[in-house]
Structures are given as C-alpha cells and as structure tokens.
N, C-alpha and C positions, 0 to 999 in steps of 0.2 A: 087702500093698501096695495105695496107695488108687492108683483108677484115675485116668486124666488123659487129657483131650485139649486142644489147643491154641485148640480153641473149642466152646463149649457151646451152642448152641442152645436155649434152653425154649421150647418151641411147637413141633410140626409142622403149625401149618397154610401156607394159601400163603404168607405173607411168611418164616416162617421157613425152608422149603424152598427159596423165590428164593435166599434169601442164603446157603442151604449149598452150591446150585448154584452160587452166583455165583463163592464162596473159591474152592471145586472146583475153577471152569474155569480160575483162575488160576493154579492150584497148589498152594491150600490146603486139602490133602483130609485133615490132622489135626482134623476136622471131626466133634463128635455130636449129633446131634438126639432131643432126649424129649420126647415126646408124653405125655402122661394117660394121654389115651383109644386114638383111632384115627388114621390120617390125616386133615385136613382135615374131622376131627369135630366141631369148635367151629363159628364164625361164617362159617368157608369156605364149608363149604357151604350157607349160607344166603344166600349175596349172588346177587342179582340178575344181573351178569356183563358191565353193559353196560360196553362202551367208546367213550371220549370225551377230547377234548383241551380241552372249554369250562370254563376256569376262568378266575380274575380274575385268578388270582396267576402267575406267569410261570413260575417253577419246576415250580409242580404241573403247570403247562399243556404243559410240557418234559418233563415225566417222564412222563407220558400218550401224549405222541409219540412217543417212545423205545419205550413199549409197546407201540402199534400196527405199528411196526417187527418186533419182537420176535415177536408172535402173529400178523403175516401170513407168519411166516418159521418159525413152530414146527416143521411136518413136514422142514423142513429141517435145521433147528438139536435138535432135541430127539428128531425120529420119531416125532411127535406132533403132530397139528394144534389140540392142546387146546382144539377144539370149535370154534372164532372162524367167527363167521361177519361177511364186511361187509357187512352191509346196510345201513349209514348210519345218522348220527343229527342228525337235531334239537331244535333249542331251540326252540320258539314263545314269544313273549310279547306284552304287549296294550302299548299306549300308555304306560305309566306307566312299563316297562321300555326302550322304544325306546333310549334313550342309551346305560344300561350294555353293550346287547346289542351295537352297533355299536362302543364304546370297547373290548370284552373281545374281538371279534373282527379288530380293528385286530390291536390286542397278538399274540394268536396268529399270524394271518400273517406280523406280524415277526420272528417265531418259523420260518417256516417251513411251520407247520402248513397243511396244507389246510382254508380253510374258505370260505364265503362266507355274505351277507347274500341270502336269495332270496325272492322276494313269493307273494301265495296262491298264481297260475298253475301254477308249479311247484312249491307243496305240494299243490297240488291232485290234480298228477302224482304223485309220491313217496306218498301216500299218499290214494288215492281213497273217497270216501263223508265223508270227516272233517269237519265242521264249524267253521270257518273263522274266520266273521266277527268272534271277538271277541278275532282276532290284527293285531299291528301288522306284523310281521317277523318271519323264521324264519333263524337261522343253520344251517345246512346243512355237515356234515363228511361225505363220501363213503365216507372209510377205516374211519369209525366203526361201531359196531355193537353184536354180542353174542359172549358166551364160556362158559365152565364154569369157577368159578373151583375147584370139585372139583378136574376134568380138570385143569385146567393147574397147580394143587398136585402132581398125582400124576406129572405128568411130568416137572416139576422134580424129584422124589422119585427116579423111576427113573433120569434124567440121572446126579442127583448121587452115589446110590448105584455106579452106572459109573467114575466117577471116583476112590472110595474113602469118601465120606463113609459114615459109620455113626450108624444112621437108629435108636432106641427105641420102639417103641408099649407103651400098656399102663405107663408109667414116670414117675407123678408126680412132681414134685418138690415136697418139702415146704416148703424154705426156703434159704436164699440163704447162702452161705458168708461170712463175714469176721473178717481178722485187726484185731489190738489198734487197727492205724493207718485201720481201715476201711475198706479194700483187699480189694475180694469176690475168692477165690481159687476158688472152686467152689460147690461145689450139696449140699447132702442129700436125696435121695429120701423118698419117703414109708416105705420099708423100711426105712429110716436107715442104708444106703449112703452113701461120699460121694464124689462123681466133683471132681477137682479139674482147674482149669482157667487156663490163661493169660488169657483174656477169656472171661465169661458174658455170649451177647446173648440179651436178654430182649424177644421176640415172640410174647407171651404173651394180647394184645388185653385183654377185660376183665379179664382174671386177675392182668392185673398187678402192679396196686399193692398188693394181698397178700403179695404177694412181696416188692417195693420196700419195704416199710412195717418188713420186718423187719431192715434195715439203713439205717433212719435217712431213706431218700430219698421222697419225699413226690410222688406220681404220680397229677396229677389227670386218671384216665380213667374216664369210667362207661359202663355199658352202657343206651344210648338202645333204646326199643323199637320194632324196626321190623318191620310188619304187610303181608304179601304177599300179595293177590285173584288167582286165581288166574280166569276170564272164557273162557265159551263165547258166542262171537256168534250159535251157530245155522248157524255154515258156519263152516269155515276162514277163518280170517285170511291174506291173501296175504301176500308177500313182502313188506314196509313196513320204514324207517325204525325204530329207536328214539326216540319221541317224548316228550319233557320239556317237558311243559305247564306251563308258569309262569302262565299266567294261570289255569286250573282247580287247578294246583297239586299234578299226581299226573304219574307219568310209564306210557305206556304200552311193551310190548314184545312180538314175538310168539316165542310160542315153538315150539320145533322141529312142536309136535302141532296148530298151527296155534291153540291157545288165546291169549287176551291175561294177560298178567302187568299188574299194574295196581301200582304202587305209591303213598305218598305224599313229596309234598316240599314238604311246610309244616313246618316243624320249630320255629316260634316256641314252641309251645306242647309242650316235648320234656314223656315218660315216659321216666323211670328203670327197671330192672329187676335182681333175681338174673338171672346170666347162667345160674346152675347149678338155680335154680326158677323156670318164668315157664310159661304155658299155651302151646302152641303151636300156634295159633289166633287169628285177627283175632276182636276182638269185635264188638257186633251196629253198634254205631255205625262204625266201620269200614264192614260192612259196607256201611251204610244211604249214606253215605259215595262210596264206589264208586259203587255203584248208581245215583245222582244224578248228581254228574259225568261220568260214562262217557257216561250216557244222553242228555246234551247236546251230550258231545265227538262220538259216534257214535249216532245220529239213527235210521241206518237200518238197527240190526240187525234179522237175522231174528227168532232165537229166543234170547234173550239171558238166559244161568244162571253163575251161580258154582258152581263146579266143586271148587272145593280153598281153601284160603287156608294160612299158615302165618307163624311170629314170628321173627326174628331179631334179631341186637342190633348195633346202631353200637357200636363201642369210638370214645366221643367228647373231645377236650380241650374244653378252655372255648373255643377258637376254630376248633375243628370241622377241626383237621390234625394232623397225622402229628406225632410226635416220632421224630426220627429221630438218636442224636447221642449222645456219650459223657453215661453219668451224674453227677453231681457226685463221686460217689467210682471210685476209681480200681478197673478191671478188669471193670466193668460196663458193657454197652452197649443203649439202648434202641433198641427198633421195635415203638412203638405207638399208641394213639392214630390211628387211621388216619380212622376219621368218614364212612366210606362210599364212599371213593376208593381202598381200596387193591388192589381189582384190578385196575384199568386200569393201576394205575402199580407193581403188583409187581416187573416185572422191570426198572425202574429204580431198585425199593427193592433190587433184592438187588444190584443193582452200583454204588450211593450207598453200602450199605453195607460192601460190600467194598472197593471202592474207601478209607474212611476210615479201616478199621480196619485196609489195609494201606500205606497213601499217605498217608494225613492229608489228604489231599484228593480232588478227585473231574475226572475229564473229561469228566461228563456232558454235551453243552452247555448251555446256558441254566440251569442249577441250580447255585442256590445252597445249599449245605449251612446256611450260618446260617441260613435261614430254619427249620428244624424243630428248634432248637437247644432243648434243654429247657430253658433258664434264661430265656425269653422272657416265659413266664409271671410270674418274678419281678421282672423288668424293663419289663414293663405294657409290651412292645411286642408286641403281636399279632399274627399272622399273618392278615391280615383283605382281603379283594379292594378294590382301590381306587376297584371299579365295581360294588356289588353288587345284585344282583333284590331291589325290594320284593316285600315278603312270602314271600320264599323264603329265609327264613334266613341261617345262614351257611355250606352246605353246597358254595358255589362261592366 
C-alpha cells in the first residue's frame, strides 16, 4: 500500500513548518513534512532575522504585523520565545528618498501599525555615535527588531509535532507526482517511494522549480547571493535599533555577542548562484565594501575587525515577493519565492496558507491573497511598491 497523507509538505524549513503548524492548530494534523537534509538546513538558517513592518505594499506590510503579534507572544503560544528580541528598527534615508518614506509610512499607520517619521535628535538617541548627516528622516517602528529564524522553524516544528503532524528529515523528494489530466497526486522520493497526497505544498525556496519543471509548471525563482559581514567595533555594541541604511545602502544589526551583522541592500546589480554549490564566504570586494561604509556610518570605533562573514541565498521572483497561491494545475500548492521577507511574515505565511487551502480565502486583515497569486507574472501585473527607495531595488 502506497502511503498518503492529506497534505504533503516539501521543505522543512520555516515557511513550511509555519504552515504545518498553522493546518495543525486548525485541525488539520493529516499533515507530512520531508525535508532533504535537516531542519531548517537550507536558507533558514541563514537569514538575518530582522523584523519589520516597512513595506510599500499593504499586504506585505499587514503580514509583517500579524508577525510581530505572533513573535512577542511565542513563549505564550508556542513555549518558545523564538529568540525575538524588540529593540526596534529603523529606516534612514537621505533627500532623494524623503517622499516614498513618509507616503510608505502613511500607508502603514493606516494599517495600524506602529510607526513614526522621527528627526536626527532622536536617532541620535536610539542609536548614539552614528553618523547622521547625510540623513533626511528616519521612520522609527518600536515593536520591531530581531529573531532566530532557526529557532522559530524549530518551534513551529515542535508545536506542530504536538498536534500530530509528521515531521521527515533526511527524505528527499525526487519529483512530483501526476496523473494523465495533470493533477499532482503525490511525490516520489529519491528511494523511489511514493507518498500520495490530497494536496502537495511546495515550500521548497530555490529548489523549486526543479520540481515544478517536472509537471509542466514554469516557476520563475532563483537564488540571489546574499553576502553577511559579520563586525567587531572594539567594544560591544549596546542595545540599538535595527538600522536599514538606504542612503549607504547596507543595513546594520547587533547581535546577541554584541558584534555588528552588516548586510547589503543594493540589489540593482543581483548575483545568481547554485543554491547546492556556492563558497560560503563574502568575497574580498564585499569585504572592501563594508569596511568603507561601516567606517563612515560609524566614525568612532575603537578597534574595528571582521570577525566572520558567511553566503546565503534570496529565493527571488522577478518582482522580488512571495508566490503564495494554488498552482495552475490542480493539487499543487506554492510557497515561494519569498525575496528576503519571509521571516518577519512566516507566521502569516502559515495561516494565509492554511486559511486558502482550507477556506478559499483568508481573515487576515489588510491581505490580499491576489496579490502573490502565481499567474501575475504572466499577466505583466507585478507586485511592485507604489513608493519605492531609489537605489534600493525592489526589495520593499
């Protein structure tokens, strides 16, 4: 007898674990999860972790909030504080950006969100020693901050396990089930197993159009290479803001050991990478990179060294969001594509997603499910911020 469950999972990292959590909490614990590798051995654990509500787009900006919800309320809901810490975050930008920053923080208050428009004075405050002057305005979220998005994969893991789901590691899947009418029914294993399924959701990040490509469906997500500095000042870094420099164009964060995490967010000029070969290691102009910026942003380190660097990968569409949304053929569902947003707003991915796949629609508020609909692509309507940062892509 071939096995079956009523939904198949490929991926356990965190979006697929949200959404095994999410069916779970509902009721829906005829739930499998297979993994390759390990838990949260792909691209999980390589994200950065920050959370933030500033987006262009109303939706994303909505499911962001739902998440800071969510992760100030972990040890409660999960028994897990999945690391969050709030120390806030900001956006800086110079003169060029003034407009979109104050229109994209309209939008979110109308939303609800907490945020505000606040002058150096009080950057100054929030973040002492920084260097300033070649900011116009700083939007200021309070609730915002940092997380683990590890940790808070493995909690959802544990949750959902609680409830009944069954969790695979170690359990590639080699390719994608389907009958004559092209109706995916299940999965083949790499051991040529074949687990048969009411719906297969595939949140698999860059792995997935491999899989997709084997039943006809055409999933444009690549893996962008993204390069993490890892920055000793010569002292600890106090307790600061998450800072997203738009005008230097790198975002800082500190972490738990008092180092600075240094990333970039200029992405006009993306690298492509194998998700499954790529050096794990910022190269020298990176480096060189850092070192420059940093050095301007912050003026007055003491004794200022790079400590660690390491690569990760965007799973990116061509308008840098989520596909979240039945595929063109019938009993497959995507969650990918996510472009470097999908920790903040996991735990709005996992109950967008269960919500559709068992409601056809969603209570989220402020989200709209069209928006990450997969056929948007072929309909040249893009999912694009109606206010977006010069020079900072399309990553907001």
């Amino acid at each position: 007898m071939k096995e079956t469950a009523e939904y198949v999972i490929v991926g356990g990292g965190l979006e697929g674990l949200a959404i095994a959590w999410s069916l779970a909490d509902r009721g829906e614990t005829d739930v499998l999860v297979l993994e390759r590798d390990t838990l949260c051995s792909g691209m999980t654990g390589k994200s950065s972790g920050v959370v933030r509500c500033h987006y262009g787009n109303p939706s994303l900006a909505a499911m962001a909030w739902y998440g800071i919800d969510i992760f100030s309320r972990a040890g409660e809901i999960f028994g897990d504080d999945m690391a969050f810490r709030q120390c806030g975050y900001v956006v800086g930008v110079a003169e060029n950006n003034l407009a979109p920053l104050r229109a994209n923080v309209a939008m979110m208050r109308g939303l609800g969100i907490d945020v505000d428009v606040i002058g150096h004075d009080k950057m100054a405050e929030l973040w002492p020693g920084l260097h300033l002057d070649d900011f116009a305005a700083f939007a200021y979220e309070p609730l915002g901050g940092r997380g683990e998005a590890y940790m808070s994969g493995m909690a959802f893991a544990a949750s959902a396990r609680r409830l009944g789901v069954r969790i695979r590691q170690s359990t590639a899947v080699a390719e994608l089930l389907a009958d004559d009418t092209g109706t995916v029914y299940g999965v083949r294993l790499a051991d040529g197993a074949e687990i048969h399924a009411g719906t297969v959701i595939l949140a698999a990040g860059p792995w997935t159009p491999a899989l997709t490509a084997g039943v006809g469906v055409e999933v444009d997500v690549k893996a962008q290479r993204a390069q993490l500095v890892l920055v000793d000042q010569g002292e600890p870094t106090p307790e600061v803001p998450v800072l997203s420099d738009l005008s230097g164009l790198q975002y800082l964060c500190r972490e738990p050991n008092g180092e600075l995490l240094v990333g970039n967010s200029d992405h006009q000029t993306p690298e492509y990478i194998d998700p499954d070969n790529f050096v794990n290691r910022a190269d020298e102009a990176t480096f060189e990179k850092t070192i420059v910026t940093l050095d301007k942003r912050l003026p007055d380190m003491p004794d200022p060294r790079i400590t660690s660097s390491y690569v990760g990968a965007y799973d990116v569409t061509p308008d840098y969001n989520p596909i979240i949304g039945p595929a063109p053929v019938a009993g497959l569902f995507l969650a990918t594509g996510f472009s470097g947003h999908g920790f903040k707003i996991s735990p709005a991915v996992g109950e967008l997603v269960a919500d559709l796949l068992t409601t056809g629609t969603t209570t989220l508020p402020d989200v709209d499910p069209r928006d990450f609909r997969y056929s948007r692509f072929a309909e040249n309507d893009l999912l694009l911020s109606p206010h977006p940062y010069e020079g900072a892509g399309e990553m907001r």
